[in-house]
MIFI-300339 format. One record per residue (C-alpha): residue number from 1; residue in three letters; chain; x, y, z. Coordinates in steps of 0.25 Angstrom, whole numbers. Example, Ala and Ser with C-alpha at 12.3 -4.5 7.8 and 13.67 -1.06 7.14 Angstrom:
BADO  seq  type  mol     c1     c2     c3
BADO    1   ala    A     49    -18     31
BADO    2   ser    A     55     -4     29
END
This chain:
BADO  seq  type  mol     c1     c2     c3
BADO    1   unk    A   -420   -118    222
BADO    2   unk    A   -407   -118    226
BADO    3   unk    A   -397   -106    222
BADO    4   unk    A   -384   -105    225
BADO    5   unk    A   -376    -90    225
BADO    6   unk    A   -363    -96    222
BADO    7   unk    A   -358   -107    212
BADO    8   unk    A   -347   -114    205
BADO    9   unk    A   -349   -111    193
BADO   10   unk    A   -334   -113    187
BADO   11   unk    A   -340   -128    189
BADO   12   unk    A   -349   -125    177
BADO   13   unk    A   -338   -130    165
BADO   14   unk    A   -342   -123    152
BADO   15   unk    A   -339   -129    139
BADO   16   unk    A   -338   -120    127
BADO   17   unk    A   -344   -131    117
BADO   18   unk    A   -356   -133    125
BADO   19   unk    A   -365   -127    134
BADO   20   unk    A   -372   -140    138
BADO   21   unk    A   -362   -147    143
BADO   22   unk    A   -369   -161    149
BADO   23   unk    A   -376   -162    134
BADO   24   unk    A   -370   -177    133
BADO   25   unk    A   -378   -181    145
BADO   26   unk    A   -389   -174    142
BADO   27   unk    A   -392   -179    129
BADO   28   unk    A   -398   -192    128
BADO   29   unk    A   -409   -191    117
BADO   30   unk    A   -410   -182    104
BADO   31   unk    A   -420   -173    112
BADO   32   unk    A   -410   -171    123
BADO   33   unk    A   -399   -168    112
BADO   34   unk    A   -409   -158    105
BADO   35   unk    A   -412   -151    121
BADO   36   unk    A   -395   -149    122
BADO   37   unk    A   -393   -144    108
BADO   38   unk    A   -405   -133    109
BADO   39   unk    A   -399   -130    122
BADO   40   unk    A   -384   -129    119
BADO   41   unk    A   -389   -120    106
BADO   42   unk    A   -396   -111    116
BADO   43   unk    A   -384   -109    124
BADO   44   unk    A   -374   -107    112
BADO   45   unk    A   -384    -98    108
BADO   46   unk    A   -380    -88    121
BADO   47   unk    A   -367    -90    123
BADO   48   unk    A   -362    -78    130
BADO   49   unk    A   -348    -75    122
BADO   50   unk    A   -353    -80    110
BADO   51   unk    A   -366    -70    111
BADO   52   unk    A   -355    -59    114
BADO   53   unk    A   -345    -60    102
BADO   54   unk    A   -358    -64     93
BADO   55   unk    A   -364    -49     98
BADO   56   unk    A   -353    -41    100
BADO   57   unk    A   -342    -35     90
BADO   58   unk    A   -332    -24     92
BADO   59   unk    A   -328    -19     77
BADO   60   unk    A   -322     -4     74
BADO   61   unk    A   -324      0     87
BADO   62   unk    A   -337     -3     87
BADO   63   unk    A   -346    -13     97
BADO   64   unk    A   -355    -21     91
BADO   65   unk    A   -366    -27    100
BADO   66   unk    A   -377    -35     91
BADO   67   unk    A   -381    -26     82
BADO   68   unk    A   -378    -11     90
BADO   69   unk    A   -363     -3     88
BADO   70   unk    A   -357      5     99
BADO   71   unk    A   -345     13     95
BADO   72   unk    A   -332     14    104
BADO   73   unk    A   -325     24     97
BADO   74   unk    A   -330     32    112
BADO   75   unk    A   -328     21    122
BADO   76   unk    A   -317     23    130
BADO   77   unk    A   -318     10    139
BADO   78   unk    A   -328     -3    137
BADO   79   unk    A   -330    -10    150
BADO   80   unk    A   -339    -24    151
BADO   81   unk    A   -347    -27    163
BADO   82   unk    A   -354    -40    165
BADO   83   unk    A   -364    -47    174
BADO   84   unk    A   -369    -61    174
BADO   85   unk    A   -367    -75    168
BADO   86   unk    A   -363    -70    154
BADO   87   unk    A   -356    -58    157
BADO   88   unk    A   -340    -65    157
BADO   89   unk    A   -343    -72    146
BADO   90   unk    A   -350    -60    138
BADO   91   unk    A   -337    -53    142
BADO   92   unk    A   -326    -60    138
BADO   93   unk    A   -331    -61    126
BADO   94   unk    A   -334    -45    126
BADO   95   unk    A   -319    -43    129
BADO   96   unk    A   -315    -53    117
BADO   97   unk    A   -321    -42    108
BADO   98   unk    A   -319    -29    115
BADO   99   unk    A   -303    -32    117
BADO  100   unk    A   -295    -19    120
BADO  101   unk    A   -308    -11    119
BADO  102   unk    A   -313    -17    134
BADO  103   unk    A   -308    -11    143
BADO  104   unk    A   -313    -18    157
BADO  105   unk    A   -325    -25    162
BADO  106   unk    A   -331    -33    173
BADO  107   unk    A   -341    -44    172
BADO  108   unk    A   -348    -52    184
BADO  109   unk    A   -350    -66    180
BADO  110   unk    A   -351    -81    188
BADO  111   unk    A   -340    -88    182
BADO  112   unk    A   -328    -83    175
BADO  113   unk    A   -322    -97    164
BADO  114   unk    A   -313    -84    158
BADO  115   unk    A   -307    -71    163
BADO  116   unk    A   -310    -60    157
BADO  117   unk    A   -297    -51    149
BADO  118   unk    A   -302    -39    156
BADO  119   unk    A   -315    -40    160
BADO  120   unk    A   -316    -43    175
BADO  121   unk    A   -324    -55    180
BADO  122   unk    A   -332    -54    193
BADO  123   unk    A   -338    -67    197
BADO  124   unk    A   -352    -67    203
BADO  125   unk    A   -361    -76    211
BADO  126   unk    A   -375    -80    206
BADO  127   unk    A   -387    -80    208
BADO  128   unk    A   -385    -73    222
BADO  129   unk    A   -377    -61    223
BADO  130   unk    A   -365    -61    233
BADO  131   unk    A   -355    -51    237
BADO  132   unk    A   -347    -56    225
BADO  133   unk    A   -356    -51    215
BADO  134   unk    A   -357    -37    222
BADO  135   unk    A   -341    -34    224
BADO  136   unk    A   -342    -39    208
BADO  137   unk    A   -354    -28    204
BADO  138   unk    A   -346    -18    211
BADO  139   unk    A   -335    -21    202
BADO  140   unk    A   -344    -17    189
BADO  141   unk    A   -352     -5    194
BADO  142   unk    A   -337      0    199
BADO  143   unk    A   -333     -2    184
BADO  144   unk    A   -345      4    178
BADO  145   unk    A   -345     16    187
BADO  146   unk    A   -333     21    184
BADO  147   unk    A   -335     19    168
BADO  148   unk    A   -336     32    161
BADO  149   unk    A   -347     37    148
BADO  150   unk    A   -335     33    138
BADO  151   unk    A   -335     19    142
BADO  152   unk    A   -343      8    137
BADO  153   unk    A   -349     -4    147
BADO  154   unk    A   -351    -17    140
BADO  155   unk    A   -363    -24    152
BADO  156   unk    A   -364    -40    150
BADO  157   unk    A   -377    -41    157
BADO  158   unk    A   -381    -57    160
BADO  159   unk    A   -389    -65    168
BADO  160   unk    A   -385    -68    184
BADO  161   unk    A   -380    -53    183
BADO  162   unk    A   -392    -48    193
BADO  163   unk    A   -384    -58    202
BADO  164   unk    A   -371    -53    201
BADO  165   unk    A   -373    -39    199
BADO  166   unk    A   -377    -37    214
BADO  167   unk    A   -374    -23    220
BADO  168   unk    A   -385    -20    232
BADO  169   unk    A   -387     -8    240
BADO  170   unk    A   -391    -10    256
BADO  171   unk    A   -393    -25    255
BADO  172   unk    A   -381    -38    251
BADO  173   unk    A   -381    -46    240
BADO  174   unk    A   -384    -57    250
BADO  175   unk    A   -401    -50    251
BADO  176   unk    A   -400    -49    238
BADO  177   unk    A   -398    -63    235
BADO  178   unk    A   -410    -67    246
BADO  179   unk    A   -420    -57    239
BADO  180   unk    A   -416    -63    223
BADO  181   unk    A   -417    -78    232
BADO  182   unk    A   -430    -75    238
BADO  183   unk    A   -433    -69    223
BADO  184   unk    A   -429    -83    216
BADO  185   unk    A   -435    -93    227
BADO  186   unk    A   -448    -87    225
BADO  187   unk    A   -449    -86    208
BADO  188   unk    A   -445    -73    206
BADO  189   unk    A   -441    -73    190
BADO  190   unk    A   -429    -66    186
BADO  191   unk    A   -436    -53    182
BADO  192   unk    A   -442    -52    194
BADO  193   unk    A   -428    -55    201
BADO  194   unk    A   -421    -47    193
BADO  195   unk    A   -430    -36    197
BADO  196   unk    A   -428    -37    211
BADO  197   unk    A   -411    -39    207
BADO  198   unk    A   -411    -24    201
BADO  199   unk    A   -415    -18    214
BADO  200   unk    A   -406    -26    220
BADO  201   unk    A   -392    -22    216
BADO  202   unk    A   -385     -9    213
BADO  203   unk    A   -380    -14    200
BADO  204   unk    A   -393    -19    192
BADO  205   unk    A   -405    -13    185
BADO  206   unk    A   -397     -3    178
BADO  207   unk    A   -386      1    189
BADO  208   unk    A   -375     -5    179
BADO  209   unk    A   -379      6    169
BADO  210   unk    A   -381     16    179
BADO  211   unk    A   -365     14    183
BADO  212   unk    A   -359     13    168
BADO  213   unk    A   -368     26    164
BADO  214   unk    A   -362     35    158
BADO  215   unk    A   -354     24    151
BADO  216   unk    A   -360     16    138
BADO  217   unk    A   -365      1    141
BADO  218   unk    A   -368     -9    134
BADO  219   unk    A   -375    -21    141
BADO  220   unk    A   -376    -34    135
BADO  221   unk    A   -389    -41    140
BADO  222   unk    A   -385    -56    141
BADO  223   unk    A   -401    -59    145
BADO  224   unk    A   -408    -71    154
BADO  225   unk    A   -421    -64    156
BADO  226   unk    A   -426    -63    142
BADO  227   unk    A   -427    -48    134
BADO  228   unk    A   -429    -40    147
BADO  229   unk    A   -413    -36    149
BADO  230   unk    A   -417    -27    161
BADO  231   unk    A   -418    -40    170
BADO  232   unk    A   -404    -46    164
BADO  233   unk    A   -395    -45    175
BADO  234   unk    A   -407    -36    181
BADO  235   unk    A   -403    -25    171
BADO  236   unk    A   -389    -19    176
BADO  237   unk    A   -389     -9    164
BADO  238   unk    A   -404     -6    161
BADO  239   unk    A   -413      4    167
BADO  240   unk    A   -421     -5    177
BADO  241   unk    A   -437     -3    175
BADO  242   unk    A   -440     -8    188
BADO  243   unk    A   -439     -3    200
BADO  244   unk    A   -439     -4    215
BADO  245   unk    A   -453     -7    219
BADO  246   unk    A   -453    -19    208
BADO  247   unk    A   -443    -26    213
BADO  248   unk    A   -449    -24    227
BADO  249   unk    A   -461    -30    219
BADO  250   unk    A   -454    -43    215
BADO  251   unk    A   -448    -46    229
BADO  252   unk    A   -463    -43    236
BADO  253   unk    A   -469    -53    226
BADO  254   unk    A   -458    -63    232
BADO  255   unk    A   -459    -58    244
BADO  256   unk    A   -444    -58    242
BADO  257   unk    A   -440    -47    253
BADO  258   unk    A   -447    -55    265
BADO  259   unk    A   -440    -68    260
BADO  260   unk    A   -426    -63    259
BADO  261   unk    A   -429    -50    271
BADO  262   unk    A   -422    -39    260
BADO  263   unk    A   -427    -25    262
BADO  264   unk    A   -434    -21    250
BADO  265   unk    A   -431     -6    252
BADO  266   unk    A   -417    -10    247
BADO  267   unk    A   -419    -12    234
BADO  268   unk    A   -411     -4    224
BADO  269   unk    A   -418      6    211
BADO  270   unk    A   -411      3    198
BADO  271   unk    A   -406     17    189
BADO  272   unk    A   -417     23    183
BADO  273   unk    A   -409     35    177
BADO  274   unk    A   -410     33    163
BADO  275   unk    A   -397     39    160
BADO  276   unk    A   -390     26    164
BADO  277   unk    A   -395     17    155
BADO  278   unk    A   -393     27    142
BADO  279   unk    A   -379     22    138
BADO  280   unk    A   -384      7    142
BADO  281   unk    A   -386     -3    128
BADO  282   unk    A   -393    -14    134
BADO  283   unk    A   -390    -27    124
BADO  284   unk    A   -399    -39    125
BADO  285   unk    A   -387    -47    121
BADO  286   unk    A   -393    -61    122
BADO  287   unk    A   -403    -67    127
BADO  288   unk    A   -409    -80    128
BADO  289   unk    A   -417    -80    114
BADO  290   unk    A   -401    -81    109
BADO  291   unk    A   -403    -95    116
BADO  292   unk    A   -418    -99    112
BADO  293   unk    A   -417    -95     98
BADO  294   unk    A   -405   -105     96
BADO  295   unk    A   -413   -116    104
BADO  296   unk    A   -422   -115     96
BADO  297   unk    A   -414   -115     82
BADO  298   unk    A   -406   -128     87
BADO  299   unk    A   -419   -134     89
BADO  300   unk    A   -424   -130     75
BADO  301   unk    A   -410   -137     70
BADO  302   unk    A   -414   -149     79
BADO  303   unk    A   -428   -150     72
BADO  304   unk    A   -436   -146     82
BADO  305   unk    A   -447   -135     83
BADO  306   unk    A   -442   -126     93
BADO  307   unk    A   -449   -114     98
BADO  308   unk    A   -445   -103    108
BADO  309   unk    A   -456   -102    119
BADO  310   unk    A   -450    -90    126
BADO  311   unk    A   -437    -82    131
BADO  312   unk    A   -445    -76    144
BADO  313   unk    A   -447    -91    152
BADO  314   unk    A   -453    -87    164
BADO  315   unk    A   -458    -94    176
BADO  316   unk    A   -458   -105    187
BADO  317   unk    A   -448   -117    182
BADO  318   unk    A   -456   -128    186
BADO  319   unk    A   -467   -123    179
BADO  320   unk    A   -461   -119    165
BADO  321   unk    A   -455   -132    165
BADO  322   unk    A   -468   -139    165
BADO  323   unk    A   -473   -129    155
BADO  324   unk    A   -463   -132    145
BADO  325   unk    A   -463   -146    148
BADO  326   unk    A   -478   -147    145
BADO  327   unk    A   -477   -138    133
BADO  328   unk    A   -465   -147    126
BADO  329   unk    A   -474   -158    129
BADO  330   unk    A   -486   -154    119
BADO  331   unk    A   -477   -149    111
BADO  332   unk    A   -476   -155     96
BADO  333   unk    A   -464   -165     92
BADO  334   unk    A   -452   -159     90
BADO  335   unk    A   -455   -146     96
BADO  336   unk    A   -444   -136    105
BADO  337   unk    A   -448   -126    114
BADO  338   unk    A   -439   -117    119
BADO  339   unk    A   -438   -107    130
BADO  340   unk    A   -430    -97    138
BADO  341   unk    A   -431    -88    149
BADO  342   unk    A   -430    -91    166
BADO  343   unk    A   -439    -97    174
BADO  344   unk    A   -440    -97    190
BADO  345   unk    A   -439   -106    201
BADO  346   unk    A   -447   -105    213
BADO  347   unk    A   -440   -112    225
BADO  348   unk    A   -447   -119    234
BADO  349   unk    A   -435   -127    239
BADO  350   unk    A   -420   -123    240
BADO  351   unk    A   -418   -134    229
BADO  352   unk    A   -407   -133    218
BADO  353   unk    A   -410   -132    204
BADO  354   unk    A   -411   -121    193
BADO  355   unk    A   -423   -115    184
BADO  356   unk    A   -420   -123    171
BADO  357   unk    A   -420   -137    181
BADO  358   unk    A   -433   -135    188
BADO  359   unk    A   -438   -131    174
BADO  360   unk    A   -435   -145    168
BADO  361   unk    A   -438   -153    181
BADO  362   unk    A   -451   -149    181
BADO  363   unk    A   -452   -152    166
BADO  364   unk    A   -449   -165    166
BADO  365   unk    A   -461   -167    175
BADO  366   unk    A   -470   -166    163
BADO  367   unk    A   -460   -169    151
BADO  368   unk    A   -465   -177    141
BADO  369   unk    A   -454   -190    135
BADO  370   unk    A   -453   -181    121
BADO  371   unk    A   -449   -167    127
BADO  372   unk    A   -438   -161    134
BADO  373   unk    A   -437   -148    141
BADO  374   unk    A   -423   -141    146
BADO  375   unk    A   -420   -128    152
BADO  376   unk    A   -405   -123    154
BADO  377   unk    A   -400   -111    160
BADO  378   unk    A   -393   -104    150
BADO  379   unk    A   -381   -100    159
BADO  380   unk    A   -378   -113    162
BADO  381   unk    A   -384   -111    177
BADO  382   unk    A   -398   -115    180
BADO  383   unk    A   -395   -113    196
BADO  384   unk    A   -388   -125    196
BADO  385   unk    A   -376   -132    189
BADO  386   unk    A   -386   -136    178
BADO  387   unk    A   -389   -126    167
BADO  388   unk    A   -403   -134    166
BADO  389   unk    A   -408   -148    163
BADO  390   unk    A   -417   -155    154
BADO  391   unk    A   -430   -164    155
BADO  392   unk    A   -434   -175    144
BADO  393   unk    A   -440   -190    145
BADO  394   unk    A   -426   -194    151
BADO  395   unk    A   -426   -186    162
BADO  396   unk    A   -440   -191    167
BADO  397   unk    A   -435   -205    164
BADO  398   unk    A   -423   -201    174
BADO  399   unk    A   -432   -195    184
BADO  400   unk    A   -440   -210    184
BADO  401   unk    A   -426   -217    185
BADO  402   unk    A   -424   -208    197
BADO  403   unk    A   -437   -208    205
BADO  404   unk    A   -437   -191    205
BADO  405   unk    A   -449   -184    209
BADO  406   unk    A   -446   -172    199
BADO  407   unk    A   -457   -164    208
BADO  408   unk    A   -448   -166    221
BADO  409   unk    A   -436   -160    213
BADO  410   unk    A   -445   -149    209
BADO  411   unk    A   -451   -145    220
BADO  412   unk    A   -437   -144    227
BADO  413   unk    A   -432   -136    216
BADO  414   unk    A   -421   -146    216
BADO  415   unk    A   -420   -145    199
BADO  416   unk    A   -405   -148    200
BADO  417   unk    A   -407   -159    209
BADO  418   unk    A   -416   -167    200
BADO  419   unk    A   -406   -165    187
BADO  420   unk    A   -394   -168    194
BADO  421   unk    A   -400   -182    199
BADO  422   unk    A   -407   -184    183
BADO  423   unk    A   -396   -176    173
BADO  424   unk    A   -402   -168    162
BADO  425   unk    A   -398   -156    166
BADO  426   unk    A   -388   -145    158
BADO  427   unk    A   -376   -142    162
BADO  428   unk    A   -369   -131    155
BADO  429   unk    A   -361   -124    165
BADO  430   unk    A   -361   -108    165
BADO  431   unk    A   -363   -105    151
BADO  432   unk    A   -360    -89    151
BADO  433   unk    A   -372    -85    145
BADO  434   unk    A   -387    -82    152
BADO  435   unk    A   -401    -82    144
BADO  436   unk    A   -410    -88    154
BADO  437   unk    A   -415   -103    153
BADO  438   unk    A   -415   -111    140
BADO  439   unk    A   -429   -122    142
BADO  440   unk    A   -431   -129    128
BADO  441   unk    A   -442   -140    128
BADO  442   unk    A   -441   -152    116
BADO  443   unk    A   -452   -161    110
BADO  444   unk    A   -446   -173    102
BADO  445   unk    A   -447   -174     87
BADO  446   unk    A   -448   -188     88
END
């Protein structure tokens, strides 16, 4: 699996209507029309600005977030600080409603489409760390160090912010990003990336927290491993429950140090004073049960019976991908399953393609003429240019057409390769928002 640590993204056009934006050659049937819709829904759904100004009011000196109240009427300065694919999007529309009241802010993000009034923008590089997204952590703890107990810190904490917030201690960026390789290339899921990650950098697994205390935070949870907000990001402002010796755990099982030659003794403990965290609101602000709840209503409006498997997918690509495929098979007519979550690719060769790709490739090994399966990632990014694909009785046809041997494509984790050369990929450019991966499978209801 090929990864690359930097990209140009700005080649990613967004369009505010829609998300999907190669829908008109995607849909050639009613069922592929009832996919893109359920899709598009799904990423409506989570729209990062929208979420924002939906959850987030500021009335008589008061800020409303969902359903809590915090008083100002003692909050001298109100500063946003932001890390990964949602956060420039989740702050310009935080400075829309906090006008005069914010006073400054930074956020590390991949792409800026809009420049921020007074917030500053840092971009980051992703998935890798470089020297870029160090000089740019700096920048933040800087700020938060020298915030005072009558201030307030607004955290937007999103997906891709492990990457970015990169602050190490006795090793570079560049060891980092051969240990979290190594970690990737031999299946390691995010958790257990993650895990490693915290022990990694002076500014994860509660070190954010640590340098805003004694001031007030609030951290907006922006999630794409589920309900477990520790691992977003790999948990800037929360107390970290592990600890050294399980991330020395995770790379053994690997045997991640011997690949990459990093010198596990240099691994970083997380805070574990409690009086860092007491002044910490930790706010799941969305996840992707927002995106699979509105899948599956648009399905109901389409006249399907839909049915949300899970919001935890885990596991080896290849292999959910024959699972679902296999399951939408025997299902009855008419039927929608849905599913989110991030599965993991194990690279045997340095091929190109992303998660959601491999997953539908290897679907469409078993798909049967009446079904369909898709998967997208919901930032817009499945490792590749393409935010996902989609596999149905066309795409086997094209296969044909073309001679391909989908195992050869599979077995040199060359995903991208194989929908580039057949078409039925997504394409949705950088989206701003980050929920994991969107997989619904469909059953004709002729």
């Amino acid at each position: 699996m090929e990864i690359v640590a930097t990209r140009d993204y700005n080649q990613c056009v967004k369009n505010k209507d829609s998300k999907i934006k190669n829908s008109d050659t995607l849909i050639k049937n009613p069922l592929r029309k009832a996919a893109v819709e359920i899709m598009e829904a799904g990423l409506q759904a989570i729209d990062t600005k929208h979420a924002i100004k939906e959850g987030i009011k500021l009335e008589n000196n008061h800020l409303f977030i969902k359903e809590t109240s915090y008083a100002l009427d003692k909050i001298k300065r109100i500063f946003v600080v932001g890390v990964g694919k949602c956060s420039l999007e989740a702050a310009l529309a935080l400075e829309d409603i906090l006008g005069d009241k914010l006073t400054d802010g930074i956020v590390i993000d991949l792409v800026c489409n809009e420049t921020p009034k007074k917030i500053k923008f840092c971009q980051g590089d992703h998935p890798f760390p470089t020297e870029n997204n160090v000089d740019s952590t700096k920048k933040i703890i800087d700020l938060l160090e020298n915030s005072e107990e009558s201030d307030l810190i607004i955290f937007i904490i999103s997906g891709g912010g492990s990457t970015l917030l990169c602050q190490p201690d006795n090793f570079t960026c560049f060891q980092e990003s051969d240990m979290v390789s190594c970690l990737m290339g031999a299946g390691a899921n995010i958790i257990e990336i993650n895990t490693v990650r915290k022990h990694l950098s002076l500014a994860r697994g509660g070190y954010l927290a640590k340098y805003a205390f004694p001031a007030k935070s609030i951290s907006l949870i922006f999630s794409d491993v589920g309900s477990d907000m520790e691992f977003v990001a790999s948990g800037p402002t929360i107390k970290d429950s592990s600890t050294i010796e399980d991330a020395k755990l995770v790379i053994e099982k690997y045997s991640a140090n011997t690949a990459c030659g990093f010198d596990i003794n240099n691994l970083i403990e997380t805070p574990k004073d409690d009086k860092y965290f007491e002044n910490v609101k930790n706010i799941l602000f969305l996840s992707n049960t927002t995106a699979l709840n509105k899948m599956a209503e648009k399905a109901s409006e389409l006249g399907f019976d839909s049915e949300i498997k899970t919001n935890d997918l885990k596991g080896e690509a290849r292999e959910i991908g024959e699972q679902i495929a296999k399951e939408i098979n025997k299902a009855k007519i008419n039927k929608v399953l849905i599913c989110g979550g991030e599965t993991t690719v194990t690279a045997r060769k340095l091929g190109r393609g992303g998660r959601n790709q491999e997953l539908v490739l290897s679907a469409s090994r078993f798909i049967n003429d009446d079904c369909l399966v898709a998967a997208i990632n919901s930032d817009g990014w499945d490792n590749t240019d393409f935010a996902g694909a989609l596999c149905d009785n066309l795409t086997i046809k094209r296969i044909r057409e073309l001679n391909m041997d989908t195992s050869e494509f599979l077995a040199g984790n060359t995903s991208y390769n194989f929908f580039e050369k057949v078409g039925d990929y997504f394409r949705t450019g950088l989206t701003g928002s980050n929920v994991a991966d969107l997989i619904l499978a469909i059953k004709k209801n002729e």
